[in-house]
ZASEZA-436067 format. One record per residue (C-alpha): residue in one letter; x, y, z. Coordinates in Angstrom, 1 decimal, padded with zeros to 4 digits. Example, Ala and Ser with C-alpha at 12.3 -4.5 7.8 and 13.67 -1.06 7.14 Angstrom:
2
+---------+--------+--------+--------+
: residuo :     xx :     yy :     zz :
+---------+--------+--------+--------+
:       A :  012.3 : -004.5 :  007.8 :
:       S :  013.7 : -001.1 :  007.1 :
+---------+--------+--------+--------+
//
This chain:
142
+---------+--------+--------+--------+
: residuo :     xx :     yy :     zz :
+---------+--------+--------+--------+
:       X : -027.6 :  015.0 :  046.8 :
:       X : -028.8 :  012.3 :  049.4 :
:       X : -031.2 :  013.3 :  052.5 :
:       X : -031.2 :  011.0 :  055.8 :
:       X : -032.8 :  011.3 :  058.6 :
:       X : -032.9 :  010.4 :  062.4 :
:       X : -033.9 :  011.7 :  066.0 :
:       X : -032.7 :  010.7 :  069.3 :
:       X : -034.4 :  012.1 :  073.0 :
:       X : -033.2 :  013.7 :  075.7 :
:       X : -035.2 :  014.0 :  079.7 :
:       X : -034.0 :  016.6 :  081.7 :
:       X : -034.3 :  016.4 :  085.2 :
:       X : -034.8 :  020.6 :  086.5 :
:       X : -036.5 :  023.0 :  085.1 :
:       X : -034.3 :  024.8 :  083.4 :
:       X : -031.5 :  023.1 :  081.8 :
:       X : -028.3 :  023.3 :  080.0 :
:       X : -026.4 :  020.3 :  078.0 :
:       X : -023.9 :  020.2 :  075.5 :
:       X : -025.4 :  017.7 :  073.0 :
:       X : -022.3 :  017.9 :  070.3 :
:       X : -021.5 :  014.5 :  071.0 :
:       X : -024.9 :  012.9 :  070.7 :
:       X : -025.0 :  015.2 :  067.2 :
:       X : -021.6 :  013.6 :  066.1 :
:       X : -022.9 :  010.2 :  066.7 :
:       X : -026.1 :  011.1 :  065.1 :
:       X : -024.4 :  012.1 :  061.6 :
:       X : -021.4 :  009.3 :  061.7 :
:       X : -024.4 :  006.5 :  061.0 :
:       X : -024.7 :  008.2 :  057.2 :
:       X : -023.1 :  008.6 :  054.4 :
:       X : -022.3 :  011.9 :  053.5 :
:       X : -018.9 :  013.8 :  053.5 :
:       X : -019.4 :  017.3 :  052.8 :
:       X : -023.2 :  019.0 :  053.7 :
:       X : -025.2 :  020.0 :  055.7 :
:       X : -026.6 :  018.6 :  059.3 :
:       X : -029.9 :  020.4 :  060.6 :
:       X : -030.7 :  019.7 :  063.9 :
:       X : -034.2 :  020.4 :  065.6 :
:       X : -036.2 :  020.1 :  068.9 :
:       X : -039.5 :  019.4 :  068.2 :
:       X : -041.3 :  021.4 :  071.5 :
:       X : -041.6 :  024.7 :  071.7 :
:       X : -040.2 :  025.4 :  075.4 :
:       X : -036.8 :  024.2 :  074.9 :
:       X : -034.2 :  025.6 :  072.9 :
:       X : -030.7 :  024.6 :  070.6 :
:       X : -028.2 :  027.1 :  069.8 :
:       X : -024.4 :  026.9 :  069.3 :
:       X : -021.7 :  028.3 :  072.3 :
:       X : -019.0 :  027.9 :  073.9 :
:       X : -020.5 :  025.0 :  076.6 :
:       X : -018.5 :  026.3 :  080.1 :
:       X : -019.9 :  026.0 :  083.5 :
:       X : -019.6 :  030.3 :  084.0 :
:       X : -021.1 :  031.0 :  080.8 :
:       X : -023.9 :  028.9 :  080.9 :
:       X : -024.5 :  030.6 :  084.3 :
:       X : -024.7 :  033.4 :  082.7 :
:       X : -026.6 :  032.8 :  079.7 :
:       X : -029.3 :  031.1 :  083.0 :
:       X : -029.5 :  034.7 :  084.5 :
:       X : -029.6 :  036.6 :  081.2 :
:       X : -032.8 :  034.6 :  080.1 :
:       X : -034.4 :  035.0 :  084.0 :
:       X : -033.4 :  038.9 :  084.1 :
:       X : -034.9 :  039.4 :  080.2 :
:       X : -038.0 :  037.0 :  080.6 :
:       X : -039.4 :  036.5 :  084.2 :
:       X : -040.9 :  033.2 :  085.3 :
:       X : -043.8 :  035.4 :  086.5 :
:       X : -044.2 :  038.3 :  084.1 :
:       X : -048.2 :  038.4 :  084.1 :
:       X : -047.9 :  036.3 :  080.7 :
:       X : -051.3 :  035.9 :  078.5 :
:       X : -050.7 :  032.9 :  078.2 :
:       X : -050.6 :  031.6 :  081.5 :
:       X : -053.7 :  033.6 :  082.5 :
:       X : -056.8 :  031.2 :  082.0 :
:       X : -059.0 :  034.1 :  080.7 :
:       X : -057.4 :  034.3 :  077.7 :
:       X : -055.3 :  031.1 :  077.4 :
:       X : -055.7 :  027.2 :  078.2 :
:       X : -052.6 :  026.5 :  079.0 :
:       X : -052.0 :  024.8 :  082.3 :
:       X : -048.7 :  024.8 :  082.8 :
:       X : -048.2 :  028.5 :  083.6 :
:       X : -045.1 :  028.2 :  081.2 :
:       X : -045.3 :  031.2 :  079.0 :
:       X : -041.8 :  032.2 :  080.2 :
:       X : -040.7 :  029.2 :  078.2 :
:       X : -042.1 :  029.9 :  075.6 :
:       X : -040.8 :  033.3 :  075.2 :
:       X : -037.3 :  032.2 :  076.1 :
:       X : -037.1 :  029.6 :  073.4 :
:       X : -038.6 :  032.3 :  071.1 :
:       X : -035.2 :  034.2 :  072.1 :
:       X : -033.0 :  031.0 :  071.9 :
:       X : -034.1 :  029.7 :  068.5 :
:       X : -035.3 :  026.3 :  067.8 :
:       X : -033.2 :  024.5 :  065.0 :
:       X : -029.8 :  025.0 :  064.1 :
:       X : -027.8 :  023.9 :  061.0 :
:       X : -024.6 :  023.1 :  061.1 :
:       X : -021.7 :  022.8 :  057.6 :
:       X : -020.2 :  019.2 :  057.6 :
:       X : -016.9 :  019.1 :  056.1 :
:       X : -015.0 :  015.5 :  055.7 :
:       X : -018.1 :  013.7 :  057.8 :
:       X : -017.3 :  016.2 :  060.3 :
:       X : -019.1 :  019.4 :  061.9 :
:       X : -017.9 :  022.5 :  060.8 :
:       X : -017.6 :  023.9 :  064.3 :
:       X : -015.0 :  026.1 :  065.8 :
:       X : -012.5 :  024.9 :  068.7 :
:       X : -015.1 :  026.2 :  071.6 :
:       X : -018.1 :  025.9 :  069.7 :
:       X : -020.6 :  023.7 :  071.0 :
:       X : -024.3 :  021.9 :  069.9 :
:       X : -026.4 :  022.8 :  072.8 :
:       X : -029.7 :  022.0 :  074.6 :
:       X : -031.8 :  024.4 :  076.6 :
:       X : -034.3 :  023.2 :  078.4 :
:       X : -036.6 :  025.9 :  079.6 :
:       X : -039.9 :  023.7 :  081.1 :
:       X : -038.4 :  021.1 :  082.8 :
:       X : -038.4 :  018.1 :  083.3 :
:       X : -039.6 :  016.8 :  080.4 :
:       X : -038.8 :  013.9 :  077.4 :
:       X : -037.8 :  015.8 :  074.6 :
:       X : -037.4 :  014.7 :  070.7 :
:       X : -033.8 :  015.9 :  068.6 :
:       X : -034.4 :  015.4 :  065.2 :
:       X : -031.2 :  015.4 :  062.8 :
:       X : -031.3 :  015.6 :  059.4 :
:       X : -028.1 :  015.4 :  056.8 :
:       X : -028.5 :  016.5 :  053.4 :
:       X : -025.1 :  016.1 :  051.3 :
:       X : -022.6 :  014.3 :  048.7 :
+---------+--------+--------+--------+
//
């Protein structure tokens, strides 16, 4: 089995954002040598989030106000209240959202391609915007 490595970033301009990242993933995996494995992909920040859906304007609308209604941006968090947390950024609703959203995905290659289905999509929430945010990709395979 051979392991390779490799990250790529992404900035996000608003605060909370949606991409569909499948192509920067393809490109990410073509660069190595493996047919048949497996790709796991990870953000490396803990108020963003990857997942795997169907990437379509209404939809992602949705899945925007699903995540508001579930996790407030001002819930009275802990962790945005200085006497028990130092965090600054008043971003606990973030946090909690990405908690929701998962952080890494992995993903089947078949023939040096993903194994996704015809509306499935690699993508990118990010939930503390904007920021510069690390992708890291790693592909483990024959």
């Amino acid at each position: 089995m051979k392991v390779f490595s490799t990250s790529f970033s992404l900035t996000s301009d608003e605060r909370t954002e949606v991409s569909d990242i499948t192509k920067l993933i393809r490109e990410s995996i073509q660069q190595f040598p493996i047919s048949n494995g497996i790709a796991l992909i990870n953000t490396l920040h803990t108020t963003c989030a990857l997942f795997i859906n169907e990437f379509q304007s209404a939809l992602i609308d949705d899945l925007k106000g699903l995540i508001e209604r579930l996790v407030p941006e001002r819930g009275g968090y802990r962790h945005d209240d200085p006497r028990f947390s130092d965090c600054e950024r008043g971003n606990a609703h973030a946090h909690l959202r990405a908690a929701l959203l998962g952080r890494n995905i992995a993903v089947g290659l078949s023939n040096g391609e993903l194994s996704l289905g015809r509306f499935q999509s690699v993508i990118f929430a990010e939930l503390d915007g904007p920021r510069r945010r690390e992708i890291t990709v790693q592909v483990m395979g024959e």
